[in-house]
Backbone as CSV, one residue per row, in Angstrom:
resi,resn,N_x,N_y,N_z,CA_x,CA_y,CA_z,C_x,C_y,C_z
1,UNK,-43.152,4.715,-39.017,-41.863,4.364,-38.416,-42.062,3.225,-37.417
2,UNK,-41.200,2.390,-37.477,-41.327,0.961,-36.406,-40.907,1.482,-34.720
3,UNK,-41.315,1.091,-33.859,-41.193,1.557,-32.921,-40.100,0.958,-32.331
4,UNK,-39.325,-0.291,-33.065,-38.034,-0.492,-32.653,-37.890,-0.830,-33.938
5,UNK,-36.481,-0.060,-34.020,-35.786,-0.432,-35.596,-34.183,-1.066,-35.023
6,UNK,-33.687,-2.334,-35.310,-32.478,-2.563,-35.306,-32.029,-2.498,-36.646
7,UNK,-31.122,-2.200,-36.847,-29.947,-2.250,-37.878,-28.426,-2.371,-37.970
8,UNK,-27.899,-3.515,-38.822,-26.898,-3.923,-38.730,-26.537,-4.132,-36.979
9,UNK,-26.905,-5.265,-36.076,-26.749,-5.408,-34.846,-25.456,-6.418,-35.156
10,UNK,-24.105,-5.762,-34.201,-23.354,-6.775,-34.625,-22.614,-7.064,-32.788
11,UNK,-22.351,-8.015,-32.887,-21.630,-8.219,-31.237,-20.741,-9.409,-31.433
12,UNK,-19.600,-9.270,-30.945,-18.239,-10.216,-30.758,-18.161,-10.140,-29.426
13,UNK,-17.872,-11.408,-29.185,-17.010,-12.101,-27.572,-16.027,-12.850,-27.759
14,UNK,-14.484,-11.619,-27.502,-13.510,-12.873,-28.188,-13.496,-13.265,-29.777
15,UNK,-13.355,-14.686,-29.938,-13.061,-15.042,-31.277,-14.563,-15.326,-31.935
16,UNK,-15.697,-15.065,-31.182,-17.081,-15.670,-31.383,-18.043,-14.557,-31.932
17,UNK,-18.641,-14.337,-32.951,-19.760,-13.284,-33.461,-20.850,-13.717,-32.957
18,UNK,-21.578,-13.220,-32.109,-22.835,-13.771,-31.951,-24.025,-12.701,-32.195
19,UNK,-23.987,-11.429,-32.791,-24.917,-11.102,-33.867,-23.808,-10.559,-35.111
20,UNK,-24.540,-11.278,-36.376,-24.030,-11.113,-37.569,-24.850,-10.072,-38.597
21,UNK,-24.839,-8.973,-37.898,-25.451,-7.354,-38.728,-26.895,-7.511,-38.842
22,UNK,-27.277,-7.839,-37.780,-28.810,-8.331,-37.189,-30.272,-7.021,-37.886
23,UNK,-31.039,-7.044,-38.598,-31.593,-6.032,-38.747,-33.367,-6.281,-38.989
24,UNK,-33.708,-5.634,-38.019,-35.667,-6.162,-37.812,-36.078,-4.809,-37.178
25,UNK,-37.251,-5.006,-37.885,-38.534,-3.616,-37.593,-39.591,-4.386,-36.679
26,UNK,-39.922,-3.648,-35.657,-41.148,-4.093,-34.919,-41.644,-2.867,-34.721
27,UNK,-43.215,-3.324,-35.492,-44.167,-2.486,-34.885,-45.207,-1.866,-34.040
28,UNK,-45.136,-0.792,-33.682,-45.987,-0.511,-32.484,-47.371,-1.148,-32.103
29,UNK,-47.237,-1.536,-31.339,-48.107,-2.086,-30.140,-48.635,-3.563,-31.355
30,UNK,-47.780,-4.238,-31.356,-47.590,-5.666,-32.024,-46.668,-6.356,-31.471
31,UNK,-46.665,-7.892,-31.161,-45.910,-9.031,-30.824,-45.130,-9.501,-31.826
32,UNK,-43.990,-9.603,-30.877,-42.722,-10.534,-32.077,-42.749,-11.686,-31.035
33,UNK,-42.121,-12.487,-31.672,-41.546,-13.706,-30.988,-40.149,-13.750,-31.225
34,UNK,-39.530,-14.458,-30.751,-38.269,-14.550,-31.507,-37.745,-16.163,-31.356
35,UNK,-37.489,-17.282,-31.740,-37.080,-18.318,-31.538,-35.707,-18.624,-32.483
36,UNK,-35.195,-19.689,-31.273,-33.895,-20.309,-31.741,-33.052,-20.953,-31.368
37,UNK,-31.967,-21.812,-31.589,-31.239,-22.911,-30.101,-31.162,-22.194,-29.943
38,UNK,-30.000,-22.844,-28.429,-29.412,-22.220,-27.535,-28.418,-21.682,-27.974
39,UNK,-27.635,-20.403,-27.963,-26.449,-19.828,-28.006,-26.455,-19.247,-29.369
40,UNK,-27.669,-19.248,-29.617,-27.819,-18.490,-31.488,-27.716,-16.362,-31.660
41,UNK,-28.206,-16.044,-30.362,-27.825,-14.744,-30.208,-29.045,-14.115,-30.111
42,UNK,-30.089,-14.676,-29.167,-31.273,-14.332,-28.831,-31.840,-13.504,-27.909
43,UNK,-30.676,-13.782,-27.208,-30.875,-12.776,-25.692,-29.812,-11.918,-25.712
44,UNK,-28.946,-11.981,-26.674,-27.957,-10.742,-26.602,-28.444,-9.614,-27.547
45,UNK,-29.274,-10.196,-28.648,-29.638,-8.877,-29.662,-31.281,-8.551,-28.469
46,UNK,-31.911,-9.260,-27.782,-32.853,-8.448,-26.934,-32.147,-7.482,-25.875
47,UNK,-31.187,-7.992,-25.265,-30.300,-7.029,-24.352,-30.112,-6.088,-24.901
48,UNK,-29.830,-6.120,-26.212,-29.454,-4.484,-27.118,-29.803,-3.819,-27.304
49,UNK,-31.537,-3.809,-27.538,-32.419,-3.502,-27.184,-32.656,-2.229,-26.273
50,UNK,-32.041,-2.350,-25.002,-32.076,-1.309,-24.148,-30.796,-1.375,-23.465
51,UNK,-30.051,-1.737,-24.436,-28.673,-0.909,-24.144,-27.893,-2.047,-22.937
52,UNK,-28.296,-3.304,-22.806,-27.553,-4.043,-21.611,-26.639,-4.414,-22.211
53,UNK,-26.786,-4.905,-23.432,-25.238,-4.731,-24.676,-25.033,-4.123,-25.572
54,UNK,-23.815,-4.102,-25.696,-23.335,-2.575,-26.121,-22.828,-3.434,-27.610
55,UNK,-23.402,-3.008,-28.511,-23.137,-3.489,-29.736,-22.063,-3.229,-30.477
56,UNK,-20.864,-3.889,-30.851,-19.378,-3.201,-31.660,-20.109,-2.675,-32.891
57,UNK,-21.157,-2.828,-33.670,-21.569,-2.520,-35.176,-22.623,-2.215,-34.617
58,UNK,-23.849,-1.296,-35.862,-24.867,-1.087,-35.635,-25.992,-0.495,-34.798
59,UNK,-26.808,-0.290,-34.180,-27.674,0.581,-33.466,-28.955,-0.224,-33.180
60,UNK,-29.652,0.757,-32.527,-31.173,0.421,-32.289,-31.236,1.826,-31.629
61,UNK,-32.929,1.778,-32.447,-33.660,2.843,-32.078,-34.882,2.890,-32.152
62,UNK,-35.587,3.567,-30.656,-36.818,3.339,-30.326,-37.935,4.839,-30.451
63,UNK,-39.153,4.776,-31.322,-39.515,5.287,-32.135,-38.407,7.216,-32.380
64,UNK,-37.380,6.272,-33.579,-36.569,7.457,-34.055,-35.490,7.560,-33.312
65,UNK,-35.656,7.487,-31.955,-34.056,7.967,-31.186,-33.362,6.854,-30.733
66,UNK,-32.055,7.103,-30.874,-31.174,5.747,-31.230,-31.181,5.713,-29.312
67,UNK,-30.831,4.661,-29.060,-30.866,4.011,-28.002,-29.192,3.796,-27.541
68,UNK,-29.325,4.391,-26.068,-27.750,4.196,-25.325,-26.634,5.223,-26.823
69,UNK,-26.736,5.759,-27.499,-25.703,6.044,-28.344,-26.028,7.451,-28.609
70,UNK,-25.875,8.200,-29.422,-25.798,9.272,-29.914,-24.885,9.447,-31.428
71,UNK,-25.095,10.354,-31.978,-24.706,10.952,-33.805,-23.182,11.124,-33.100
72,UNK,-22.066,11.689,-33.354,-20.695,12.696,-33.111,-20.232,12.859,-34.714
73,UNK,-20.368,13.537,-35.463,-19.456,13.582,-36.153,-19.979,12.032,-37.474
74,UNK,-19.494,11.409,-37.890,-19.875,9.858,-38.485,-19.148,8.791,-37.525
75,UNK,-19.592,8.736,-36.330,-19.414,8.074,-35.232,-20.727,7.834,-34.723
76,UNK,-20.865,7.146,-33.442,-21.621,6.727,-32.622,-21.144,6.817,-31.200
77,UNK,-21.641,8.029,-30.308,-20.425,8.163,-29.089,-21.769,7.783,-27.792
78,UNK,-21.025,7.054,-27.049,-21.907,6.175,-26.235,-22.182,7.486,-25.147
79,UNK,-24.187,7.472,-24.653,-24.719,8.236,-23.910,-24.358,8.397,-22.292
80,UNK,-24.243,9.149,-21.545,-24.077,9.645,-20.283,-24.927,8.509,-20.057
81,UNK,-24.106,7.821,-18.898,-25.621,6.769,-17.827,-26.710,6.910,-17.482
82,UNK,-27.426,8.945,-17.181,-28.154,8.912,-16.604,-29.446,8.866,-17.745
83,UNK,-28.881,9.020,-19.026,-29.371,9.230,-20.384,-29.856,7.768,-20.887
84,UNK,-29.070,7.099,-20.552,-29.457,5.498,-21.001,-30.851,5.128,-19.490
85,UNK,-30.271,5.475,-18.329,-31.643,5.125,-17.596,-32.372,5.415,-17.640
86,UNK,-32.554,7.163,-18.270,-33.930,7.484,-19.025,-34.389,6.898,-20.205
87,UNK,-33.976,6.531,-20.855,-34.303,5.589,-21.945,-34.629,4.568,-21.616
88,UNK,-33.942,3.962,-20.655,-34.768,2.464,-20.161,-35.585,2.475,-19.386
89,UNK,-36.174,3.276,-19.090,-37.463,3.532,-18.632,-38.646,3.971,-19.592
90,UNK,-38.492,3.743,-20.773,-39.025,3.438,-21.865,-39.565,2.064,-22.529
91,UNK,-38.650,1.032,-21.478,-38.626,-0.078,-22.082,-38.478,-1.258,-20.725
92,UNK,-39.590,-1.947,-20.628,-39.471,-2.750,-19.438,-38.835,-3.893,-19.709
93,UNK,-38.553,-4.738,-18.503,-37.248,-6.432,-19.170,-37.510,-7.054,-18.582
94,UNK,-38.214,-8.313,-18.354,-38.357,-9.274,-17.907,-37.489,-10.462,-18.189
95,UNK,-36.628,-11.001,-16.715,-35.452,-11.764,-17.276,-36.023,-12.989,-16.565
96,UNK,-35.139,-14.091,-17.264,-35.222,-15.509,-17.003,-35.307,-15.709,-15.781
97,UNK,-34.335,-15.176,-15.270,-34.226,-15.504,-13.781,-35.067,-14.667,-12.224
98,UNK,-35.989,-13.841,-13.143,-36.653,-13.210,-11.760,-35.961,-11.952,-11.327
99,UNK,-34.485,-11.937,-11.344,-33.815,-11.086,-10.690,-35.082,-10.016,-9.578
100,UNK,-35.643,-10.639,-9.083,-36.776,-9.473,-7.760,-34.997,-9.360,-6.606
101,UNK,-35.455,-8.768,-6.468,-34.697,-7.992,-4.937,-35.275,-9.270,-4.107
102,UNK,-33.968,-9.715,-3.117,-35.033,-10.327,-2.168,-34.858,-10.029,-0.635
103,UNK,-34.129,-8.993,-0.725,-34.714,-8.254,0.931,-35.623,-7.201,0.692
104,UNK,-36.545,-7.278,-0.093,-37.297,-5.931,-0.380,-38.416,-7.365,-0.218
105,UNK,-39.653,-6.493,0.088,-41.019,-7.519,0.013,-41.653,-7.031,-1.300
106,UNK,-42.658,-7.647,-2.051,-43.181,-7.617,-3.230,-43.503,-6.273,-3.505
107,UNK,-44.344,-6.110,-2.949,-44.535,-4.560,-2.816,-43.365,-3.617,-3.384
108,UNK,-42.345,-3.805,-2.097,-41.158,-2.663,-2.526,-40.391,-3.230,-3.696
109,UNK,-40.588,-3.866,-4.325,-39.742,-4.428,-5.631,-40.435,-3.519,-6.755
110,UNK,-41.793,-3.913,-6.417,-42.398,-3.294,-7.820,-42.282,-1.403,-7.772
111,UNK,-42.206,-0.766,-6.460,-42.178,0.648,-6.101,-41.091,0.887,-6.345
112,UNK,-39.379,0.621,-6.090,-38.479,0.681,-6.216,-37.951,1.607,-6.969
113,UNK,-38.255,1.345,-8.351,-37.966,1.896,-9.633,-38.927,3.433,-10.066
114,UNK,-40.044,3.261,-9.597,-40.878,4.610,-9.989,-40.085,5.788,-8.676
115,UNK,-40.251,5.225,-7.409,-40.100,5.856,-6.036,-37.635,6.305,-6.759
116,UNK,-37.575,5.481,-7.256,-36.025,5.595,-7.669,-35.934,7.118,-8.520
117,UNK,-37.068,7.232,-9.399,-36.962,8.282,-10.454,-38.219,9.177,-10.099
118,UNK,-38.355,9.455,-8.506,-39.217,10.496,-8.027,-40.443,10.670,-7.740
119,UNK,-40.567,9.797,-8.218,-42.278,9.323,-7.907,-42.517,9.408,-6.378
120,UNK,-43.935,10.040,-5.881,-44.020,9.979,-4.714,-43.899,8.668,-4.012
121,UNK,-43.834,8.275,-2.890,-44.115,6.590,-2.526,-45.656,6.170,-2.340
122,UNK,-46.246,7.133,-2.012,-47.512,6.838,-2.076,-48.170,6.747,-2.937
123,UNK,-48.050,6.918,-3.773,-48.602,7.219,-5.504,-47.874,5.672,-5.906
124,UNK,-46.456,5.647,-6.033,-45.791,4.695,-6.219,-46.994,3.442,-5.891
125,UNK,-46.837,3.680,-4.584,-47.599,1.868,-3.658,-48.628,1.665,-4.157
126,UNK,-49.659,2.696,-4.526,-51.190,3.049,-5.176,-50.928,1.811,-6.330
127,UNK,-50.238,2.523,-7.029,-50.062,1.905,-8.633,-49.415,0.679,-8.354
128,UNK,-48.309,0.382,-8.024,-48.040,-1.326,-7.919,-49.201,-1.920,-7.564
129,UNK,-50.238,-2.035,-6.379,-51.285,-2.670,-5.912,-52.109,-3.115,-6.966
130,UNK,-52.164,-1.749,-7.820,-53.216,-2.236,-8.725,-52.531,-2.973,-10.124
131,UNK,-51.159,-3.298,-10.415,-50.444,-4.131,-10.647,-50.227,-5.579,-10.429
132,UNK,-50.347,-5.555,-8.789,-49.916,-6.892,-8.236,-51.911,-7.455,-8.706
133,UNK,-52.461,-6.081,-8.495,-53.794,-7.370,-8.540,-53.867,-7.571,-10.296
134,UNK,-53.477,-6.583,-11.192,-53.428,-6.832,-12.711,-52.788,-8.298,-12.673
135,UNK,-51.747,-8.905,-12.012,-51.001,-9.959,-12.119,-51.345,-11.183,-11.210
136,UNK,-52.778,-10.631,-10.376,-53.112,-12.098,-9.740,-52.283,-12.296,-8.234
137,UNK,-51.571,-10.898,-7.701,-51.149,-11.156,-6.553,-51.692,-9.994,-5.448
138,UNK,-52.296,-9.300,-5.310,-53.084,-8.359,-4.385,-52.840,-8.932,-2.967
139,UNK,-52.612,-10.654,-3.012,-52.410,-10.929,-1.628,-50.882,-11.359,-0.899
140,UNK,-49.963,-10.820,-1.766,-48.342,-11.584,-1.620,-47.671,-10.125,-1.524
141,UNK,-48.349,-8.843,-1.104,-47.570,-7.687,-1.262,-46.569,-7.679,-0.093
142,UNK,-46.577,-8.267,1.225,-46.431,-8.144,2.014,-44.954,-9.500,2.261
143,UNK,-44.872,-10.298,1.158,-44.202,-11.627,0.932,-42.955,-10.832,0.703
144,UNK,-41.843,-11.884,1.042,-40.921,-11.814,0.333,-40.438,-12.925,-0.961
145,UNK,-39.808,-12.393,-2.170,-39.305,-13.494,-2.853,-39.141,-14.631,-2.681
146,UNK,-38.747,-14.957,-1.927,-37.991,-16.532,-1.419,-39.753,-17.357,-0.877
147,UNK,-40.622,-16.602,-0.559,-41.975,-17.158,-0.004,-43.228,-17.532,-1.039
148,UNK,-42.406,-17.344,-2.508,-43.342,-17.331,-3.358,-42.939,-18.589,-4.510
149,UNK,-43.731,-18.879,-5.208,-43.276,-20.319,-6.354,-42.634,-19.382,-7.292
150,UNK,-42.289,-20.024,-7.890,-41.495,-19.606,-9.426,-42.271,-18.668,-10.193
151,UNK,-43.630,-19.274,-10.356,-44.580,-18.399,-11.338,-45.150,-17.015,-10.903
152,UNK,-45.387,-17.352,-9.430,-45.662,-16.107,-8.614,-44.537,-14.927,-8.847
153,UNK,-42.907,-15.775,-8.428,-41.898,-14.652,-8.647,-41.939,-13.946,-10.143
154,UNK,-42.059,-14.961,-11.408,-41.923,-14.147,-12.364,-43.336,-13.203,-12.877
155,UNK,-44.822,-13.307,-12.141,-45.858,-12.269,-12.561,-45.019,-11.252,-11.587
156,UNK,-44.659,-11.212,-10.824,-44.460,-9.771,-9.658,-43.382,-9.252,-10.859
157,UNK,-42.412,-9.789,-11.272,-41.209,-9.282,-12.252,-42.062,-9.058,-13.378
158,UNK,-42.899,-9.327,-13.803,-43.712,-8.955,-14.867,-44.428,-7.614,-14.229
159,UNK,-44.713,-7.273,-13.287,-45.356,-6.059,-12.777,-44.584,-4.774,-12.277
160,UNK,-43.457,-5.656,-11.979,-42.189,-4.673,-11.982,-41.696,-3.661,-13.300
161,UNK,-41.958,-5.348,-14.509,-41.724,-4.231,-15.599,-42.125,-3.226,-16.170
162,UNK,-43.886,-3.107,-15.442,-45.041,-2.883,-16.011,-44.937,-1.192,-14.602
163,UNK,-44.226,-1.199,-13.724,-44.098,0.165,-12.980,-43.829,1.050,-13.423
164,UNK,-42.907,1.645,-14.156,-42.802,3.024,-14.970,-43.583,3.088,-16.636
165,UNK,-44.211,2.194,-16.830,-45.659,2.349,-17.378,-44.956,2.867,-19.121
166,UNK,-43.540,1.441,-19.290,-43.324,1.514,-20.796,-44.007,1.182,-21.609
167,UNK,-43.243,1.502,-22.987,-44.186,1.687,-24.113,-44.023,0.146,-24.991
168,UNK,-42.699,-0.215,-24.308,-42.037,-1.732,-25.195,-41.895,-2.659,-23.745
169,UNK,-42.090,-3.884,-23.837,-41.539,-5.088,-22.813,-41.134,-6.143,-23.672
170,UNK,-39.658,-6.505,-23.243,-39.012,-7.317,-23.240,-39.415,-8.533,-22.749
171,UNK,-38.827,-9.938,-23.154,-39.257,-11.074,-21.916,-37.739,-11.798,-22.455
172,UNK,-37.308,-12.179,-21.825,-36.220,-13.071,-22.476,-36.218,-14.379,-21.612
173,UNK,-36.824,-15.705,-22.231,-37.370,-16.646,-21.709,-38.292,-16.537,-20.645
174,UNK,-39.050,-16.110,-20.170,-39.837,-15.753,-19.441,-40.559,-16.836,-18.405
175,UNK,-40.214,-17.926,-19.762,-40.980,-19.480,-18.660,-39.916,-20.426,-18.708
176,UNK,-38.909,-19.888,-18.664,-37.754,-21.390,-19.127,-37.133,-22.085,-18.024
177,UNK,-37.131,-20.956,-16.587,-36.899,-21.140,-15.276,-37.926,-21.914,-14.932
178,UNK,-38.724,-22.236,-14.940,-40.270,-22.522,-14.227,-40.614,-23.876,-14.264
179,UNK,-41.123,-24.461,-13.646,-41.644,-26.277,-13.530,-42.676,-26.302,-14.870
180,UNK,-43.134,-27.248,-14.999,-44.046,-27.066,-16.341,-45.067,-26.602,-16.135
181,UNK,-45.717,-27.184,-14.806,-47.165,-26.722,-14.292,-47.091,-25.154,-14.151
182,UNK,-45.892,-24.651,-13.761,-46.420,-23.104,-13.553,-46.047,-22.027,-14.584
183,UNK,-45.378,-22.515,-16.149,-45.894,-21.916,-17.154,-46.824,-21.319,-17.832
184,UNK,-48.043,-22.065,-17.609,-49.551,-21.407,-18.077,-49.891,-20.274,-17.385
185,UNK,-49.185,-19.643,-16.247,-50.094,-18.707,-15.481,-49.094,-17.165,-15.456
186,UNK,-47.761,-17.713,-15.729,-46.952,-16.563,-16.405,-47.583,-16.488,-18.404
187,UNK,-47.646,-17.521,-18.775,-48.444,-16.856,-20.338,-49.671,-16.484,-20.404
188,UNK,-50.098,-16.765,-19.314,-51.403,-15.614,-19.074,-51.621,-14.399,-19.020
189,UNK,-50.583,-14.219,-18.489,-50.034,-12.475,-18.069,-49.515,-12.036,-19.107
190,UNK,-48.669,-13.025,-19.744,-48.479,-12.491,-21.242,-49.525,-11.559,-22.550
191,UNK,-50.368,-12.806,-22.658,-51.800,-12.949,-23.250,-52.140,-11.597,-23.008
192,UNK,-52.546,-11.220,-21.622,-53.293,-10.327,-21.221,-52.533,-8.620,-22.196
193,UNK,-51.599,-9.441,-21.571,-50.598,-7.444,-22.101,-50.235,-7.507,-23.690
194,UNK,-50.640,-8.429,-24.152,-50.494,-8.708,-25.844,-51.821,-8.000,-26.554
195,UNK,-52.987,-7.683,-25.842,-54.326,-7.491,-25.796,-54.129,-5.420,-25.717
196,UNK,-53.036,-5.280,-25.139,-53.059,-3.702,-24.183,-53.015,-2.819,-25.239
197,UNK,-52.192,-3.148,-26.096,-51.212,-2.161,-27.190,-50.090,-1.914,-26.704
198,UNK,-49.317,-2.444,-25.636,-48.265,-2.156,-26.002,-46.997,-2.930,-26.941
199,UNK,-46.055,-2.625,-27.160,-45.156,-3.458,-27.761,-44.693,-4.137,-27.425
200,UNK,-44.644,-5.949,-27.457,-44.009,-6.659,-26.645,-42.734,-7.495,-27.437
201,UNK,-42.004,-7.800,-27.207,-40.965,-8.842,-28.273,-40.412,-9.185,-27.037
202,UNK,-40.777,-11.060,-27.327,-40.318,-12.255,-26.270,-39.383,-12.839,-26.929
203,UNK,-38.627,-13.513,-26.621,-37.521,-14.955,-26.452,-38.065,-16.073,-25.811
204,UNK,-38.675,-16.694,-26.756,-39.069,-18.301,-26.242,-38.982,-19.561,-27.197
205,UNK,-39.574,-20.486,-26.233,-39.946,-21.926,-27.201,-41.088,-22.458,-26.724
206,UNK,-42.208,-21.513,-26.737,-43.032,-21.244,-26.420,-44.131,-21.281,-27.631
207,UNK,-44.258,-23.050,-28.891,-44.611,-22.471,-29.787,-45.895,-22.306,-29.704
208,UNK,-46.908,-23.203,-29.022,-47.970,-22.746,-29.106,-48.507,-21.021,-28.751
209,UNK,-47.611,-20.349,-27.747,-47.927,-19.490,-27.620,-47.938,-18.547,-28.716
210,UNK,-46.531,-18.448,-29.410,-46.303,-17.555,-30.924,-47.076,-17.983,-31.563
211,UNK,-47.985,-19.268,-31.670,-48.806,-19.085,-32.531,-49.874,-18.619,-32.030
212,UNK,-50.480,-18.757,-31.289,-51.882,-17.537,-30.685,-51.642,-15.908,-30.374
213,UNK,-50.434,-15.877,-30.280,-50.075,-14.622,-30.207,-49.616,-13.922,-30.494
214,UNK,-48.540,-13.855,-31.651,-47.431,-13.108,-31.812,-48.184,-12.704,-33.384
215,UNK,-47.559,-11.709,-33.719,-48.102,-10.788,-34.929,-46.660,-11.436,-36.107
216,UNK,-45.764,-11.354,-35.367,-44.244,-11.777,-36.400,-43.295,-12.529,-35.382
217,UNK,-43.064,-13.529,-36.487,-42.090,-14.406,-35.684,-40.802,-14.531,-36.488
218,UNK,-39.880,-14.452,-35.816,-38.572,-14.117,-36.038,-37.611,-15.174,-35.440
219,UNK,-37.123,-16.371,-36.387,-35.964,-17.301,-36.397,-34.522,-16.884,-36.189
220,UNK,-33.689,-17.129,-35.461,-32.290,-16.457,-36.031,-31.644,-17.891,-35.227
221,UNK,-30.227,-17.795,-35.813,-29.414,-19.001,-35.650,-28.293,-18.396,-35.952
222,UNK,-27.244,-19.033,-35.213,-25.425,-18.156,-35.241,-25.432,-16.964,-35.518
223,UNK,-26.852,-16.401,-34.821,-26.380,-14.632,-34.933,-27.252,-13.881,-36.671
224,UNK,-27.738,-14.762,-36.809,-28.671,-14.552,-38.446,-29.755,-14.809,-37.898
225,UNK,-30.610,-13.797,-38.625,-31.857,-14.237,-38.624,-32.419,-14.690,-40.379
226,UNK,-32.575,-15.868,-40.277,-33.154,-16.355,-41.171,-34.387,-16.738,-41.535
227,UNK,-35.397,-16.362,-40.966,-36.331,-16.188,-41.521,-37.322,-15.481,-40.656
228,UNK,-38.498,-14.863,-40.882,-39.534,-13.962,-40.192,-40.785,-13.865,-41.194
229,UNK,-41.667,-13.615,-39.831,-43.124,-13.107,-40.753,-44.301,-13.819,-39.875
230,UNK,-45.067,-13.434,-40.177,-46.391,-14.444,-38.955,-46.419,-15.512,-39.230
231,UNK,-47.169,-16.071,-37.958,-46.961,-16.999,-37.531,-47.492,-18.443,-38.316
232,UNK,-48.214,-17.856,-38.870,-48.721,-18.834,-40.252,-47.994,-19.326,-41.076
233,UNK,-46.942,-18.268,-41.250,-45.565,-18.837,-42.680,-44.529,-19.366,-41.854
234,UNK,-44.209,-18.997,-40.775,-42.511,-19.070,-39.977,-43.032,-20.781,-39.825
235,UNK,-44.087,-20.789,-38.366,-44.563,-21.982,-38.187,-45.349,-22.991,-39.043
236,UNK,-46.143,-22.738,-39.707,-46.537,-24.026,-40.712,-46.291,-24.271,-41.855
237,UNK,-45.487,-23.117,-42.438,-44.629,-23.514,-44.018,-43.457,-21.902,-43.508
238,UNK,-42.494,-23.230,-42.919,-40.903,-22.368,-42.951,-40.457,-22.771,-44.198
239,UNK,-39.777,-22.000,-44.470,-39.061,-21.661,-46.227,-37.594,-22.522,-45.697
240,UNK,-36.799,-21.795,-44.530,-35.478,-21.895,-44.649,-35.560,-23.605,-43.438
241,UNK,-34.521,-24.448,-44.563,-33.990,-25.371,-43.483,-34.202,-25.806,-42.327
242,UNK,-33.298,-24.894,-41.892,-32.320,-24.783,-40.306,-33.868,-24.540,-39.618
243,UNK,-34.880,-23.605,-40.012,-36.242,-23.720,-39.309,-37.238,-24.622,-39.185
244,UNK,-37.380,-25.411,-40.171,-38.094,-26.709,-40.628,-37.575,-27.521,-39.360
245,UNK,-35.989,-27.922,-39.848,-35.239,-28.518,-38.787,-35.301,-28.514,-37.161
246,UNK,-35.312,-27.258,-36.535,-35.634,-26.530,-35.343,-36.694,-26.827,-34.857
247,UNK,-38.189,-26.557,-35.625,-39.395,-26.634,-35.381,-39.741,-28.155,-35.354
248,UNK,-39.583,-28.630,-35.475,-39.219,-30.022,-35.907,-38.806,-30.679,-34.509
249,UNK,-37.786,-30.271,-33.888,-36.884,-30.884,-32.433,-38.067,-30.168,-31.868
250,UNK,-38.511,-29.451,-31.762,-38.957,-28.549,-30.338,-40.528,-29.061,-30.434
251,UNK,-41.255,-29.573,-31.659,-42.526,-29.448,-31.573,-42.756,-31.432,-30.678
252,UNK,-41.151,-32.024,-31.416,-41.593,-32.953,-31.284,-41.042,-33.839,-29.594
């Protein structure tokens, strides 16, 4: 069984479809990539993922149990909140923008969430530390957000995701915020947790990276995914067009 199964992912805004019955298997403790322009439906079928959008068609489910939803009858009746936050604590998210807390210092960003769902605080602080140093910061615990570069903010959000100790991480652009120079040291951190076993599926344009790293790479455009498979076929003999085309603008 895939440890995330989407099927038929469908989402409307208004007069606009931006997933068109979206359906991909990822398997446990393997890298996807996912590439595609802008506004193709990349970060809304990862949001779905763990339930940040709520899909009009279709499901996702993480090994076997459908995610944010439930069976009723031949329906789909959306889960109690506290049911979806247990579930997303299954699944860490690393967003474009950092979102860290920034009256909390590094430290309490990454504790937040374990210390939120009971975790002692001391146990909590134990384990971030040895986080912040997994991520190259052992010495910024004491920082706040605003005192740190771009790359710094997004490893601490990478360690954040890495606090309730899921089984899947998300990245949705992960370096797209960032100056160029401080890209290499957030795909480091990548690298590293691609190595762990756990399950990771990113959103980038990041190709050299999908190609050293990713197990399956996954194209989609207006909400289709049109083509997938490692990184050998997607990137150096794409079948479909619109990918040739794509790979093509971005490489060059």
């Amino acid at each position: 069984m895939p440890a995330i199964e989407i099927t038929n992912a469908t989402k409307t805004y208004g007069d606009r479809t931006v997933l068109k019955g979206v359906d991909l298997a990822v398997e446990a403790g393997t890298v996807t990539v996912i590439l595609g322009p802008s506004g193709s439906g990349k970060s809304t079928l990862l949001r779905a993922v763990n339930h940040l959008e709520k899909l009009d068609e279709g499901y996702v489910a993480l090994d076997g149990e459908l995610i944010g939803v439930r069976v009723k009858g031949d329906r789909l009746k959306e889960l109690p909140e506290r049911e979806i936050l247990r579930q997303r604590s299954r699944i860490g998210f690393v967003f474009q923008a950092f979102n860290l807390f920034p009256h909390l210092t590094i430290l309490e960003n990454v504790t937040e969430a374990p210390i939120s769902q009971g975790v002692k605080p001391a146990v909590a602080r134990e384990h971030a530390r040895t986080l912040l140093a997994r991520v190259g910061l052992s010495d910024k615990e004491d920082a706040y957000p605003r005192q740190l570069s771009g790359g710094q903010q997004q490893r601490v959000a990478i360690a954040r995701a890495l606090a309730l100790d899921p089984e899947v991480i998300l990245f949705d652009e992960p370096t797209s915020a960032l100056d160029p120079e401080l890209v290499g040291e957030v795909l480091a951190v990548i690298r590293t947790l691609a190595g762990s076993g756990r399950t990771l599926v990113v959103v980038t344009h990041e190709i050299g990276f999908a190609r050293e790293v990713a197990d399956q790479v996954v194209f989609i455009d207006e909400g289709v995914v049109l083509e997938q498979g490692p990184p050998s076929q997607v990137l150096d003999h794409p079948q479909h067009p619109r990918t040739r085309d794509f790979l093509g603008k971005v490489l060059a």
